[in-house]
C-alpha positions as CSV (number, residue, x, y, z in Angstrom):
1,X,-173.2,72.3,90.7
2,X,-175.6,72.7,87.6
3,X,-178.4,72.8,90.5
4,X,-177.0,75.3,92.5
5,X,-176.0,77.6,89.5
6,X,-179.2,77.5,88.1
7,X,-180.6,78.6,91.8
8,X,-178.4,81.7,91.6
9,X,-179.2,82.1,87.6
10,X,-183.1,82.4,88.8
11,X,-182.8,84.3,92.1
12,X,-180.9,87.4,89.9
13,X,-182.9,87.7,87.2
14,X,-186.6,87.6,89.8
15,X,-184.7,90.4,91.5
16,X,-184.0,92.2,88.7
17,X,-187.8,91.8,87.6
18,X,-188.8,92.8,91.3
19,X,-186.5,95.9,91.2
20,X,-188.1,96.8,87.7
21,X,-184.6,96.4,85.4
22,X,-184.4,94.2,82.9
23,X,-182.2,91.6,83.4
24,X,-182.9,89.5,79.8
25,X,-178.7,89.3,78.9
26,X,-177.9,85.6,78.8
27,X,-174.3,86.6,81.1
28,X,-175.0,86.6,84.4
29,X,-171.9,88.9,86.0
30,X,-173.3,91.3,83.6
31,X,-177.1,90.9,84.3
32,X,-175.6,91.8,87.7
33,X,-173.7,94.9,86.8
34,X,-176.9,96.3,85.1
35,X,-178.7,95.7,87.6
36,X,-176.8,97.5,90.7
37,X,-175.5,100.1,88.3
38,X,-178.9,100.9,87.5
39,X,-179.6,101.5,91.2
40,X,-180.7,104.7,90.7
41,X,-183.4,103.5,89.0
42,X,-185.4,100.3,90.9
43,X,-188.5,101.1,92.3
44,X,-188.6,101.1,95.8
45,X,-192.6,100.3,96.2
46,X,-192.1,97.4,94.0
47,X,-188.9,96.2,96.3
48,X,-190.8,96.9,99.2
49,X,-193.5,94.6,98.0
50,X,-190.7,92.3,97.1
51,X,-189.4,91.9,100.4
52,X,-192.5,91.7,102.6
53,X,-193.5,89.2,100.0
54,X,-190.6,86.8,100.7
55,X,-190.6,87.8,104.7
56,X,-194.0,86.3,104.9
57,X,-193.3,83.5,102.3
58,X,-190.3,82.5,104.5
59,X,-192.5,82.7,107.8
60,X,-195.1,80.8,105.9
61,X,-192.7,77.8,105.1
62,X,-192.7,77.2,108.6
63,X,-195.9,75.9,108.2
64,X,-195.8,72.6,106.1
65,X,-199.4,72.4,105.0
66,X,-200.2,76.0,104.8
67,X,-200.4,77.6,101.2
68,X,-198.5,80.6,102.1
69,X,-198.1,81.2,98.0
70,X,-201.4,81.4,97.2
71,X,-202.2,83.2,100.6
72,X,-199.4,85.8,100.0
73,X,-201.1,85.6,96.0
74,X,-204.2,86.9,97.2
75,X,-203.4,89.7,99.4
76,X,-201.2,91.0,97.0
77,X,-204.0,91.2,94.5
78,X,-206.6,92.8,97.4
79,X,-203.7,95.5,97.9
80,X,-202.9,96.3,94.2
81,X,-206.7,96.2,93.6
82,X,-207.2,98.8,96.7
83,X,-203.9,100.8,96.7
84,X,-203.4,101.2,93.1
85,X,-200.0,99.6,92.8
86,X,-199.5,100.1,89.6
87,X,-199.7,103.9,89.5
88,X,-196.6,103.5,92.3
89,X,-195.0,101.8,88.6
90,X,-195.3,98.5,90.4
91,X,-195.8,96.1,87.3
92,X,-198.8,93.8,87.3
93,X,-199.3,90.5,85.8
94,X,-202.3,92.5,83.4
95,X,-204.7,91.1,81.4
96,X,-204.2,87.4,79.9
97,X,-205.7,86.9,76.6
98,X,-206.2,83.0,76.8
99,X,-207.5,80.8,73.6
100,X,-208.5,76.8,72.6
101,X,-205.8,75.7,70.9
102,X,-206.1,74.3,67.5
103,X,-204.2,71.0,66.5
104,X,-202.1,72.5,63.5
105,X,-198.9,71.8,62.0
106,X,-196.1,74.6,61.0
107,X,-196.0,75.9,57.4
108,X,-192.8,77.1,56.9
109,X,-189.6,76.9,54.9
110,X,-186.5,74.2,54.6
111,X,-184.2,76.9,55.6
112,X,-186.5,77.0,58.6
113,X,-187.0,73.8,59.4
114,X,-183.0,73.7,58.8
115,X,-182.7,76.2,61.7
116,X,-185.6,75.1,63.7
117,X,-183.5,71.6,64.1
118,X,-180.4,73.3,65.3
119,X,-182.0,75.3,67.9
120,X,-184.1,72.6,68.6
121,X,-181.2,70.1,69.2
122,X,-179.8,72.8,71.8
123,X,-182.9,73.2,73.8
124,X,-183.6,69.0,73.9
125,X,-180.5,69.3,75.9
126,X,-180.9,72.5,77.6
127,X,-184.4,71.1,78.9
128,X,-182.7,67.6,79.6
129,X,-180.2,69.6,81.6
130,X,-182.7,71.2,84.1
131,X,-185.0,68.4,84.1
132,X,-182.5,65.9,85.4
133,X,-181.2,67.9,88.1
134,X,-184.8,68.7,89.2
135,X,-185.4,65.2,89.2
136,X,-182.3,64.1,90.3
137,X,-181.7,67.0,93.6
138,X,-185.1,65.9,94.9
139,X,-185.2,62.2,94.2
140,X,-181.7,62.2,96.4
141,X,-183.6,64.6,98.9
142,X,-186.1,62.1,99.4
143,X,-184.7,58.5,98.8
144,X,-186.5,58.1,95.3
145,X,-185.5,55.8,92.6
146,X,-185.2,57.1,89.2
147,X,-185.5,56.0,85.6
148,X,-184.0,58.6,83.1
149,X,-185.6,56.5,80.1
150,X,-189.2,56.8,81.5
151,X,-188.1,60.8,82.1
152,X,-186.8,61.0,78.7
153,X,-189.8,59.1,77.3
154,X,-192.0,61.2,79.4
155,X,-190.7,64.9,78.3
156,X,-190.7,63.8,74.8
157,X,-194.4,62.5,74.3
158,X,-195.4,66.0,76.3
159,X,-193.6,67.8,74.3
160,X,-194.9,66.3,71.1
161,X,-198.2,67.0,72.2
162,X,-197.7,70.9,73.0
163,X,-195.8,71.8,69.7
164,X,-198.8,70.4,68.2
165,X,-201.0,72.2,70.1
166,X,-198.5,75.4,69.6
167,X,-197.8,75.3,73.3
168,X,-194.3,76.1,75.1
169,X,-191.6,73.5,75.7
170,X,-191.9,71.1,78.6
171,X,-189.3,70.2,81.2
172,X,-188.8,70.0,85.0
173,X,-188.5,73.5,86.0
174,X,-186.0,73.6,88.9
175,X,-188.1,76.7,90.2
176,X,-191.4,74.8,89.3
177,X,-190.5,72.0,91.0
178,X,-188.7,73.5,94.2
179,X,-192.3,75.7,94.5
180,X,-194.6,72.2,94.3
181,X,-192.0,70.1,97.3
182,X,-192.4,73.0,99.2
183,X,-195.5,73.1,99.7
184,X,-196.1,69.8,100.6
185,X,-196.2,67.9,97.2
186,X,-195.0,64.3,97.8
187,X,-196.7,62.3,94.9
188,X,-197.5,62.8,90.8
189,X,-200.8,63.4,91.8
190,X,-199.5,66.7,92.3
191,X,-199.0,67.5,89.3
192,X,-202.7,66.6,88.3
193,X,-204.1,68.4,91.3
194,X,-202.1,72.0,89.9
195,X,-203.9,71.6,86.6
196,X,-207.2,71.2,88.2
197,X,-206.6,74.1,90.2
198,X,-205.1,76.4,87.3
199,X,-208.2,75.2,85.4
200,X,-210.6,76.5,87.9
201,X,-208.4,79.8,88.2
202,X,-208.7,80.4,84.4
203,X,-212.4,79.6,84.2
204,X,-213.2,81.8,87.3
205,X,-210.6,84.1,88.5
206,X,-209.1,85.1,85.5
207,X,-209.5,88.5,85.8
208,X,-208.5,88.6,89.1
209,X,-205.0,87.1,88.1
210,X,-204.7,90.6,86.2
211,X,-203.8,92.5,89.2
212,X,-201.5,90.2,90.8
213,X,-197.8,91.9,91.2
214,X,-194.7,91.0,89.6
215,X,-192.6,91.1,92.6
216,X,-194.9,88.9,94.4
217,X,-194.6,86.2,91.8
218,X,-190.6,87.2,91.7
219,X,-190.9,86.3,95.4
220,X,-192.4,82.9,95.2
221,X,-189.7,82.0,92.9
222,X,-186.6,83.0,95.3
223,X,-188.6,81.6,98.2
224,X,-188.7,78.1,96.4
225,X,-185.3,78.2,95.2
226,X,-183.5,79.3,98.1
């Protein structure tokens, strides 16, 4: 249940982003009423983009060893770099202003390290949440064992490590991880073999990343969820 609502959670707020509304309300019947009384308003380039991105995506899938994300990824950013997408008002990725992190800790104050502990204590378990029905929908999907104290063990340490480095919370995205076992993923190498490849992307294509569409990315999302 927490699976599939989480699915449906994703899947409307992409759209929304695909349509151009904003969606950011944490109430989902009213993220939808924004978004179709707003109708008026979505931009119909960036839905078209939408939907021929998740037509091919979908035809792609067919294909179990065939990067259709990254395929899909690339002409995208060939026809907003060509066509000028985003004077249609189709929104772009833009530029990404990466740095070297520096190991630091936080100055700030007891009231906020008072505060800081409350919402931390709600997003251990919001993480927790997602995490273990990643782990646990596709561990049943494919006859895997599972060990929630090596999970827990494992999100905590990596966690750790990014707030030190001033990095975002970890978990087991649902979307993340629907994206990676559908394209073939069936190992943890996978996970090392995506860092080696974002590596090279941020070292080399960078720029490129710039132009890639919203609604394309909004696309690979629903496409993996669905």
């Amino acid at each position: 249940g927490f699976t599939f609502g989480l699915a449906i959670v994703i899947i409307v707020k992409q759209f929304a982003s695909a349509v151009g509304i904003k969606a950011g309300h944490t109430n989902l019947f009213y993220n939808l009423y924004t978004i179709f009384h707003s109708i008026t308003a979505w931009n119909l380039i960036s839905l078209m983009v939408f939907a021929i991105s998740l037509g091919l995506l979908f035809c792609f899938s067919r294909f179990r060893h065939f990067p259709g994300g990254l395929f899909v990824i690339v002409i995208s950013i060939l026809a907003s770099y060509f066509l000028g997408l985003s004077q249609e008002g189709v929104h772009l990725v833009g530029d990404i202003d990466l740095r070297l992190p520096e190991l630091s800790f936080p100055e700030i104050t007891k009231t906020q390290w008072l505060r800081l502990g409350e919402i931390a204590l709600a997003l251990s378990l919001i993480l927790y949440s997602e995490s273990y029905g990643s782990i646990r929908s596709f561990s049943m999907k494919h006859g895997d064992a599972i060990s929630p104290n090596q999970d827990l063990f494992a999100l905590g340490v990596s966690n750790i490590v990014s707030g030190l480095f001033r990095g975002m919370p970890v978990a087991a995205g649902y979307s993340a991880t629907a994206a990676n076992e559908s394209v073939g993923a069936t190992s943890r190498l996978s996970g090392l073999v995506s860092a080696m490849a974002i590596l090279i992307i941020v070292l080399l294509f960078l720029p490129a990343i710039a132009f890639t569409p919203e609604p394309v990315l909004a696309a690979i999302v629903v496409c993996a969820v669905s």
